[in-house]
C-alpha positions in Angstrom: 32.8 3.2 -16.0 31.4 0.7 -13.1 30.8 2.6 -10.1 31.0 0.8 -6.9 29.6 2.1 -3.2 31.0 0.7 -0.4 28.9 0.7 3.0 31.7 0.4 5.4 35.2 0.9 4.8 37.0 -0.3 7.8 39.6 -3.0 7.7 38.4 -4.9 4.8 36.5 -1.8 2.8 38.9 0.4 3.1 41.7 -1.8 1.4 39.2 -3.4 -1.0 38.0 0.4 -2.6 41.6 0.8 -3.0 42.2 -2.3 -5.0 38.7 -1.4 -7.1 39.9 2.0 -8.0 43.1 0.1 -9.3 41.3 -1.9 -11.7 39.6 0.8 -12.9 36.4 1.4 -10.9 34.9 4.4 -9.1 34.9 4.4 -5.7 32.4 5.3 -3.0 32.6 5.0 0.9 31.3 5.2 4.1 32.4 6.1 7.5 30.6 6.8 10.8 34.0 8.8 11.3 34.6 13.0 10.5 38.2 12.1 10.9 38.3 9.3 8.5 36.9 11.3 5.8 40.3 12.8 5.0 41.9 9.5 4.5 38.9 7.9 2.0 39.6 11.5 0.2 43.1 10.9 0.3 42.8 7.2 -1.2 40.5 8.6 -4.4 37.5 7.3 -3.0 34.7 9.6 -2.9 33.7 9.8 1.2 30.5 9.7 2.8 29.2 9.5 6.5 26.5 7.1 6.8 25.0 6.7 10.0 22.6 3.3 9.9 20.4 2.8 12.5 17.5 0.6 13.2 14.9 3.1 12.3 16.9 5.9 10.2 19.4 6.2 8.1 21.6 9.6 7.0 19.6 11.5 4.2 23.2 11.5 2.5 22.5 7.4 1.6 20.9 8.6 -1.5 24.2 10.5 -2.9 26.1 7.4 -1.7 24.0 5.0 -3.5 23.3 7.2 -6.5 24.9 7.0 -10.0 26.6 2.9 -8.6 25.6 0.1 -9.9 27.4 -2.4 -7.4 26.5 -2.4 -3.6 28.9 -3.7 -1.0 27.7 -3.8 2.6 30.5 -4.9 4.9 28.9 -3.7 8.3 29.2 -6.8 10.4 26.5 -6.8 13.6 27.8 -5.1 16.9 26.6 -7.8 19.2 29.3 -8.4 21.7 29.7 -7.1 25.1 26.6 -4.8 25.8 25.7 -4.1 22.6 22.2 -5.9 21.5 21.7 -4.2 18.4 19.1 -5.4 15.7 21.2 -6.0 13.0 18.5 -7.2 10.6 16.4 -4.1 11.9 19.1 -1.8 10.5 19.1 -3.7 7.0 15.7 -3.7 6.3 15.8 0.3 7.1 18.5 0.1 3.9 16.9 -1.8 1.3 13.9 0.3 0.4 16.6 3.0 -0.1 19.0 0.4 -2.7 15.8 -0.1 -4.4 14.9 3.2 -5.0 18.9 3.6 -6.2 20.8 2.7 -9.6 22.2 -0.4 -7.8 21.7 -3.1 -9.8 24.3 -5.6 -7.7 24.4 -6.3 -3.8 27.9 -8.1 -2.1 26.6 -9.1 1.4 29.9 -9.7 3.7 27.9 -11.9 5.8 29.9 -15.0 8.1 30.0 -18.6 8.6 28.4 -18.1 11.9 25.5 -19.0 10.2 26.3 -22.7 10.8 25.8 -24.3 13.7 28.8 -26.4 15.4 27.1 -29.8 14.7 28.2 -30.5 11.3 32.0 -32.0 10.7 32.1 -30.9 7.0 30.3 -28.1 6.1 29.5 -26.9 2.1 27.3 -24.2 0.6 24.5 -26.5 0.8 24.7 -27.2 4.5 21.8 -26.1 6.3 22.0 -22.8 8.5 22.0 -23.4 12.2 23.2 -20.6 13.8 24.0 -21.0 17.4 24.7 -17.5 18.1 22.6 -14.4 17.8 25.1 -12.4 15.5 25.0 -15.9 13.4 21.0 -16.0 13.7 20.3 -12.2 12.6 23.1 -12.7 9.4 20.8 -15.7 8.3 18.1 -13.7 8.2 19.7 -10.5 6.1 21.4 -12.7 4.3 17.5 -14.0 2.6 16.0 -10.7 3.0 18.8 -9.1 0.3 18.2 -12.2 -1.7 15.0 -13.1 -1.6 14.9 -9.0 -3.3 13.8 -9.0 -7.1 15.1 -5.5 -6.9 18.5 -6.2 -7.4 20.8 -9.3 -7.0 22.6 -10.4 -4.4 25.7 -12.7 -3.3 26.4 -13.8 0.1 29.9 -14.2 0.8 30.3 -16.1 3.9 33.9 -15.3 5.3 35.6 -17.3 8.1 37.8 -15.8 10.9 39.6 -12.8 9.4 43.1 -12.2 9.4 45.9 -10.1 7.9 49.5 -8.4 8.6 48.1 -6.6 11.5 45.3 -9.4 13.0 45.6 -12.7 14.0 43.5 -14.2 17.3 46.4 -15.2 18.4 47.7 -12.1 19.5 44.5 -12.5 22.4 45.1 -16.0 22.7 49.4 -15.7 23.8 50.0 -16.4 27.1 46.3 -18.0 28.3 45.7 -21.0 29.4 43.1 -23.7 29.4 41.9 -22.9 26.0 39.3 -25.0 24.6 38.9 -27.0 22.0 43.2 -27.9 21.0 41.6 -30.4 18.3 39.2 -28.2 16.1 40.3 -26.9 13.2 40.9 -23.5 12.4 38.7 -21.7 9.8 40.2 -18.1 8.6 41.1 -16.2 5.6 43.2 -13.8 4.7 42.2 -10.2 4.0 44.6 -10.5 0.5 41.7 -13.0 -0.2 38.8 -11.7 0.8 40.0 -8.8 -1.3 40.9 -11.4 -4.6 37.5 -13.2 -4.0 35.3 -10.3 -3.8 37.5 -9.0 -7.4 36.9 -12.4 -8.9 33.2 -11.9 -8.0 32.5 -8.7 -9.8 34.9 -9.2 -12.6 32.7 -12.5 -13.4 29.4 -10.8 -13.1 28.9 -13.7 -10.8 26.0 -12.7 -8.6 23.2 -14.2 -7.3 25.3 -17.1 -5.5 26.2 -17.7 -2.0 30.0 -18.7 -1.2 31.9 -20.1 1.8 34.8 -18.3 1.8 37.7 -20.1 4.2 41.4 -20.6 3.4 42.1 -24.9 2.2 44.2 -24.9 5.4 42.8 -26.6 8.9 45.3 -27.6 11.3 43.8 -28.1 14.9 43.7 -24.8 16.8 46.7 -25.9 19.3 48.9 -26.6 16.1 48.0 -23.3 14.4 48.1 -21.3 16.6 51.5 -22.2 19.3 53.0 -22.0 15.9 51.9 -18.8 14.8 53.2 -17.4 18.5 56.5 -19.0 18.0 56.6 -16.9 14.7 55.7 -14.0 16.3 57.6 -14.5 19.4 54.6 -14.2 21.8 54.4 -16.0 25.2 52.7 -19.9 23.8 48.9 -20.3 24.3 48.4 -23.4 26.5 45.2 -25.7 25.7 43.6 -28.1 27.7 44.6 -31.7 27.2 41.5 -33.0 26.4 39.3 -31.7 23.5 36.0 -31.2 24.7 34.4 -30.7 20.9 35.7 -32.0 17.1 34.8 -28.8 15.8 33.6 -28.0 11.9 35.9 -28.1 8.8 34.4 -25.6 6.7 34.7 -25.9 2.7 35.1 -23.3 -0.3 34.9 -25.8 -3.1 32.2 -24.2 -4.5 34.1 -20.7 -4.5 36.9 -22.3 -6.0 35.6 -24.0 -8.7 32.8 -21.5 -9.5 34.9 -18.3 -9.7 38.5 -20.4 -10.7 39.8 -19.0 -7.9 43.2 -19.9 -6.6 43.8 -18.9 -2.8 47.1 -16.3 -2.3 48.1 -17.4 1.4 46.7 -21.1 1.7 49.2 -21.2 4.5 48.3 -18.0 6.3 
């Protein structure tokens, strides 16, 4: 039985071990948190508190990794507010430790941050221009884990996330002179990242990089005074003037490649 350890179960790992262990996998996960160890246990996924750092790592990493076959590292970089960790410092503490493990399989969560804003349409064969530093340091993990013989590696580049309980919007109600009314939007739903990242290991498809963003763009001011109608927030008010086009970010590749169908193309 495929064993599968999951470096960060937060708002995406946490419902995503759950879904494995339905289809029949084993189930490992991490926390930073004591108090979340309870609810992994509770779930059926074997819990673990890993603390990664940019020079250490918990000894229990080895017990976390050991007897899986399939890695996946959802840990996004902290790098808003005052926070200036080195992201790619942390990774490259991690990978001598994956390939001294039984993992055979890496599922890097990375972002489409990695693009810069100067492309209109952008595929999986768009060159990376990130113009931020979380973007700049997930470029570079992203070809450290694959440029790895160790082990294989897909890069699963997510657009903004939402789900039942997230939606930008909800920071967005009630400002005014927003940005941008004319880009378009670029999200997912966590039912798909979820679907995507199933599809992915039930097609041994590794070794790829995907874009993975909801067929959906409206412009930012139509998506989203819509979405706080629905919800009945206070409207977001835009400037009247868009000041940049904005990228349209594609999944063909994702779709075709893995047959994938998306659940919520309307979000």
């Amino acid at each position: 039985m495929t064993q599968i350890s999951i470096l960060g179960c937060g708002w995406l790992g946490l419902p995503l071990a759950k879904a494995l262990l339905k289809k029949g996998f084993l189930a490992k996960g991490s926390t930073t948190s004591i108090e979340k160890i309870s609810v992994l246990e509770s779930a059926g996924i074997a819990p673990f508190i890993i603390r990664l750092e940019e020079e250490k790592i918990s000894d229990s990493i080895t017990d976390f990794l050991a007897d899986s076959q399939i890695l996946i590292v959802d840990i996004p970089p902290k790098l808003r507010g005052n926070s200036n960790e080195n992201f790619v410092a942390k990774i490259a503490t991690l990978i001598p430790f994956i390939e001294n493990s039984t993992i055979e399989k890496v599922l890097f969560v990375s972002s489409t941050s990695v693009y810069g804003e100067d492309n209109e349409l952008v595929t999986d064969e768009t060159p990376l221009n990130p113009d931020s530093e979380g973007g700049r340091q997930l470029a570079i993990v992203e070809s450290l884990l694959q440029k790895n013989s160790c082990f294989e590696t897909t890069i699963l580049r997510f657009g903004g996330l939402i789900g039942e309980d997230r939606n930008p919007v909800r920071f967005l109600s009630g400002r005014e002179n927003i940005e941008n009314p004319d880009s378009p939007i670029n999200l997912i739903h966590q039912d798909d990242c979820i679907g995507i990242i199933k599809k992915i290991i039930e097609l041994d498809s590794w070794n790829k990089t995907f874009n993975a963003v909801a067929p959906f763009h409206p412009t930012r001011k139509e998506y989203y005074t819509q979405k706080a109608a629905d919800l009945n927030l206070a409207l977001p008010k835009f400037v009247p003037s868009n000041t940049m086009a904005g990228k349209t970010i594609l999944s063909d590749t994702l779709k075709n490649s893995l047959q994938y169908s998306f659940i919520k193309p309307t979000l």
